[in-house]
C-alpha positions in Angstrom: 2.8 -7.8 7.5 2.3 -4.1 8.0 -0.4 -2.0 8.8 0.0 1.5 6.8 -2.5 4.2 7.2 -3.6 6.0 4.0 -6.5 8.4 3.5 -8.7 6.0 1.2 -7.1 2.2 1.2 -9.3 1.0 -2.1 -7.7 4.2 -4.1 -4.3 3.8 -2.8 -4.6 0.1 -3.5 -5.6 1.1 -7.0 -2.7 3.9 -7.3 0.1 1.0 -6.7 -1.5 -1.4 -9.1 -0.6 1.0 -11.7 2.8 0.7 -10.8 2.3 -2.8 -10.2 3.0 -2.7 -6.5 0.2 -5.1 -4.8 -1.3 -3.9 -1.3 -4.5 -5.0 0.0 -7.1 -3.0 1.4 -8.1 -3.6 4.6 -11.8 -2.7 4.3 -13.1 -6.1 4.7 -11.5 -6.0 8.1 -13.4 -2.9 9.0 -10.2 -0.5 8.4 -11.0 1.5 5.5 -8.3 3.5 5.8 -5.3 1.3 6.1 -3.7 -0.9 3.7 -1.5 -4.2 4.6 1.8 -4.4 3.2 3.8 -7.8 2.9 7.4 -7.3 1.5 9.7 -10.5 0.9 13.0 -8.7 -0.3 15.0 -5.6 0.4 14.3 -4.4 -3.7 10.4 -5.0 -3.1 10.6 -2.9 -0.1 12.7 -0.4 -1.9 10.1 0.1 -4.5 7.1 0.3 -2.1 8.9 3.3 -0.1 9.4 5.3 -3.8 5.7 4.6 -4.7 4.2 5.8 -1.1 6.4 8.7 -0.7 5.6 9.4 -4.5 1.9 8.8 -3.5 1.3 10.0 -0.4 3.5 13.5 -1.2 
């Protein structure tokens, strides 16, 4: 797992379910502002970076 700080982990969470990327929000964990990342395969992993560098600007 990774650790990925983001601005707002529930929006950013949301963002990538649009593009039906799954990330969870680490709120609950008292880490608003990070989301955890799991990828299994290099394409997964591949698609993540295009959605945060596509998100995150």
């Amino acid at each position: 797992y990774f650790l990925v700080p983001v601005e707002n982990g529930a929006r950013f969470r949301q963002t990538l379910l649009q593009k039906c990327i799954q990330v969870r929000d680490c709120a609950s964990f008292g880490l608003p502002a990070f989301v955890r990342i799991a990828t299994r395969q290099p394409e997964d992993n591949t698609r993540f970076l295009a959605a945060y560098r596509e998100v995150m600007g």
